[in-house]
C-alpha positions in Angstrom: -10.6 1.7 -23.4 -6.8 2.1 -22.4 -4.0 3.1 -24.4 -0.6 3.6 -23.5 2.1 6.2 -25.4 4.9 7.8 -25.3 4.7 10.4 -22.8 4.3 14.4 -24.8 5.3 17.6 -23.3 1.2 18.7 -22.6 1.1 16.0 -20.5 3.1 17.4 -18.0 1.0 18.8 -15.7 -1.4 15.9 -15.6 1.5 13.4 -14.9 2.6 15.5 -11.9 -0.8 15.7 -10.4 -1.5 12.1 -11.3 1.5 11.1 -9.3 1.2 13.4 -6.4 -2.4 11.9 -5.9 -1.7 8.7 -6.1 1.4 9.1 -3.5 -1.3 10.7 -1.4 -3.1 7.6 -1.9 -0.2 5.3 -0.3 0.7 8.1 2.5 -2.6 7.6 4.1 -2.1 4.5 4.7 1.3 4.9 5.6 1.6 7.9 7.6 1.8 6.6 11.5 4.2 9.5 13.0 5.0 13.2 12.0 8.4 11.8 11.1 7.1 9.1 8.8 4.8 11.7 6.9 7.9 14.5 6.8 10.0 11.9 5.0 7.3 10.7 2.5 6.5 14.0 1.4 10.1 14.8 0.8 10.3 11.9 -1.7 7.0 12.9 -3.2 8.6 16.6 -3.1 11.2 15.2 -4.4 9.9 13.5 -7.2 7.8 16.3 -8.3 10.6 18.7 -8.3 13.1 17.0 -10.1 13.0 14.4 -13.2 8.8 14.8 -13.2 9.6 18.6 -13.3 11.6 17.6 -16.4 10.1 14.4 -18.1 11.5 15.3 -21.5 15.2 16.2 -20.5 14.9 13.4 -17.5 13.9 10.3 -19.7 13.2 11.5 -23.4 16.5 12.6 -23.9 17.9 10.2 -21.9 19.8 7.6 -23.6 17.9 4.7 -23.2 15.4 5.8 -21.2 11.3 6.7 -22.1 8.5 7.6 -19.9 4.7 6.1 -21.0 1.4 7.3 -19.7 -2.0 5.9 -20.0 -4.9 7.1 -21.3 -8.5 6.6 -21.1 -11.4 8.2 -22.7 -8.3 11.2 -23.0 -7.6 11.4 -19.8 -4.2 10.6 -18.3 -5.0 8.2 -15.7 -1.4 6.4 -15.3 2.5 7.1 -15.9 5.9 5.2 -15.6 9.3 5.5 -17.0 12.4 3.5 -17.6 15.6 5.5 -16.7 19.2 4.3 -17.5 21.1 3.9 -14.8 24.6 2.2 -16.7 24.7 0.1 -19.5 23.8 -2.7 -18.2 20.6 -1.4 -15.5 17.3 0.4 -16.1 15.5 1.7 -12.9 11.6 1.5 -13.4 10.2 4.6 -12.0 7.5 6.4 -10.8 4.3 3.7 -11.7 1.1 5.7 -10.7 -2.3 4.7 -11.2 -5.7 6.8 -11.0 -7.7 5.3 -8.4 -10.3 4.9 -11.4 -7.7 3.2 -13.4 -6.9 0.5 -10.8 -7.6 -3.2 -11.1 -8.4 -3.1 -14.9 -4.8 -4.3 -16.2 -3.2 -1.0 -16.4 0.0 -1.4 -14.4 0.6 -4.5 -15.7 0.4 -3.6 -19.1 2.5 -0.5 -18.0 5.2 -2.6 -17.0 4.9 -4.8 -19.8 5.9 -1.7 -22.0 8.8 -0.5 -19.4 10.1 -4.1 -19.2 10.1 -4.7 -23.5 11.6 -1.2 -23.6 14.1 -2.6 -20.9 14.9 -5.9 -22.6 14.9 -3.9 -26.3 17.5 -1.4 -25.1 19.5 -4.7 -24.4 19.8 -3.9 -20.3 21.2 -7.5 -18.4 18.4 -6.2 -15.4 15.6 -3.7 -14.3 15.3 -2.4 -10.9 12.1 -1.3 -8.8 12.2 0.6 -5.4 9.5 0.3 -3.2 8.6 0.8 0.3 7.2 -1.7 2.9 3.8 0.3 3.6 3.5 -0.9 0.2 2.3 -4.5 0.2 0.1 -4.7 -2.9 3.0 -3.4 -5.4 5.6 -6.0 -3.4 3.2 -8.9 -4.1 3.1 -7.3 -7.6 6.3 -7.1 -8.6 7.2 -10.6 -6.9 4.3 -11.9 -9.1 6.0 -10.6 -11.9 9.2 -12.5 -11.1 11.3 -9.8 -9.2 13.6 -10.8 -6.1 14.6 -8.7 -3.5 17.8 -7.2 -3.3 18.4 -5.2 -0.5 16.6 -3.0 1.4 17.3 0.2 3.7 15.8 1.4 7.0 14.9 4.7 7.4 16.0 6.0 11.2 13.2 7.5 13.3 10.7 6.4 11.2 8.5 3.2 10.1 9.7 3.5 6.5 12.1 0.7 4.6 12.9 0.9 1.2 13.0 -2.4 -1.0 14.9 -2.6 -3.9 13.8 -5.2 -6.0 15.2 -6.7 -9.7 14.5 -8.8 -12.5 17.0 -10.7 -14.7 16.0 -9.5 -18.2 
């Protein structure tokens, strides 16, 4: 059985590793040149060195902002978090999914959570970035009523970034 809570300090470790993994996940598929897999693992890099270095001080004491991770049979086996960008805009960020979590609900039911959080902290819109290598969470989120609002072309490389929203 699943249950989603409120991220604790312990699972720190386990939401870094979960997210690198998955990332890993998408960069094989991904990864065409040496440039594309240079820029990916700068944003997993990234990632991993900044706010998911720093959950608690990154989205816990964030105004407005939380971070959720999944659990089954105690394992963490999926993460996201909702981080206040201004009043009026949440960014929904880093979704990761075990590959033994996947297809049973879980992302959905993450988003569900980020997107009640969203609507409860009274934000007018939620934002998602994605990247085009990344077809199954753009049919996702446009399932889930998101549009597209712009995108950006990374130079030398096969990566573009989407950035999607949904009117809350």
């Amino acid at each position: 059985m699943i249950s989603i809570r409120q991220f604790r300090a312990e699972d720190a470790e386990a939401v870094r590793d979960l997210f690198a993994h998955a990332q890993d996940d998408d960069a094989e598929s991904y990864s065409r040149t040496e440039a594309d897999r240079e820029g990916f693992h700068e944003y997993i890099d990234g990632a991993l060195n900044h706010d998911l270095a720093h959950v608690e001080q990154s989205y816990l004491q964030r105004r407005s902002s939380n971070f959720w991770i999944a659990e089954m049979d105690g394992q963490v086996v999926a993460s996201i978090g909702a981080y206040r960008r201004d009043d009026a805009e949440a960014e929904i960020r880093r979704l990761a999914v075990d590959r033994s979590a996947r297809r049973q609900g879980v992302a959905s039911r993450l988003m569900d959570q980020a997107e009640e959080f969203c609507r409860d902290a009274d934000y007018a819109r939620a934002i998602v970035w994605t990247a085009n290598h990344m077809t199954a969470a753009i049919a996702f989120l446009r399932h889930r009523g998101y549009h597209e609002l712009e995108d950006h072309a990374f130079p030398h490389t096969s990566l573009t970034l989407y950035l999607y929203a949904l009117d809350l």
